[in-house]
N, C-alpha and C positions, 0 to 999 in steps of 0.2 A: 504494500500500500504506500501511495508517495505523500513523505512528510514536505509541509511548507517549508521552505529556506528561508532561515531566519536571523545565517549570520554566512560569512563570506567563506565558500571553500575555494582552497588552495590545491592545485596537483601540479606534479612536472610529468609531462610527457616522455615516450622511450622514442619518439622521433626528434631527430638531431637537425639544427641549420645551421649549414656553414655560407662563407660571403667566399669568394674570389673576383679577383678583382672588382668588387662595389656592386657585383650580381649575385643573386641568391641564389644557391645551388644546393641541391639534397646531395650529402656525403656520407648517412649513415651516422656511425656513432662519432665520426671525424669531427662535427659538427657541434653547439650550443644546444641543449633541451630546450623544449620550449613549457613555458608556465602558462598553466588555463585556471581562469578564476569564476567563480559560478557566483555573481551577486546577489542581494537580496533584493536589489533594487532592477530585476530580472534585464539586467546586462553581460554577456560573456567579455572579460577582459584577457587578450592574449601578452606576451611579453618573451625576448628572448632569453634566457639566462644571464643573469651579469648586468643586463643594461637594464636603463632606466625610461629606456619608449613603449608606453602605450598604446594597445590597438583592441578599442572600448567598440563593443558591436551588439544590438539589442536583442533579444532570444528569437522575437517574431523574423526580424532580420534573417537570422541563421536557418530558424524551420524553414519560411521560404524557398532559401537557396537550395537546402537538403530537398524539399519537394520538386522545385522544379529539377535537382539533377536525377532522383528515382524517375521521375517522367520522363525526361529526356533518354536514359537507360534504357527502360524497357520501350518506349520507342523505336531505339538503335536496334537491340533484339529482334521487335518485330519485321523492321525492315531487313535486317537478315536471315530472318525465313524466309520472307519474302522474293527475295534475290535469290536466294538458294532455288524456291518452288520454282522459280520464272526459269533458272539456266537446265532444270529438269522437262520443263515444257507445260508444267502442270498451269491448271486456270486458278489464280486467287486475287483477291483484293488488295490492293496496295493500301498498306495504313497510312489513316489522316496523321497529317504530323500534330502535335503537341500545341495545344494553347497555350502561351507564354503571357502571361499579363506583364509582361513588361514589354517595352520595347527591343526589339532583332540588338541592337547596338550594343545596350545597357544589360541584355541575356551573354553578349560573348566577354562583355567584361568581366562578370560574375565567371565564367568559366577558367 
């Protein structure tokens, strides 16, 4: 049963982020853990190890995103049965793509 959050959890992550040259690059353990904060004031705050930058992002925010990538997924799936049925010869529907309530631009940033 899910209790209310009613004071600030702390975790570090077992994924690592390293920089080279000033771009971020996944390196494994080579890298800085990253810290996830669970507010009460139902905000996710991320941070890298060590440093003192913020990147404060609101919960509906996050679900969102997570929905629209599940939708997008199984999307991708269907259209690879799809492609599969059509190169066997067989007759099927091609799926509609995915309503994005946001705009095409502001969906590929999110990505």
């Amino acid at each position: 049963m899910p209790v209310k959050l009613k004071k600030r959890i702390c975790r570090e992550t077992t994924y690592s982020q390293a920089r080279k040259n000033g771009r971020i690059c996944n390196r494994g353990e080579m890298g800085r853990p990253i810290v996830v904060e669970l507010n009460p004031d139902e905000t996710i705050t991320f941070r890298v190890k060590g440093t003192k930058t913020r990147h404060t992002l609101h919960i509906m925010s996050a679900f969102e995103l997570a929905t629209v990538n599940t939708v997008v997924k199984a999307h991708n799936t269907k259209m690879c049965r799809y492609k599969e049925k059509k190169k066997l010869g067989e007759r099927c529907k091609k799926p509609k793509p995915p309503y994005i309530f946001y705009g095409k631009s502001f969906f590929t940033v999110l990505k």
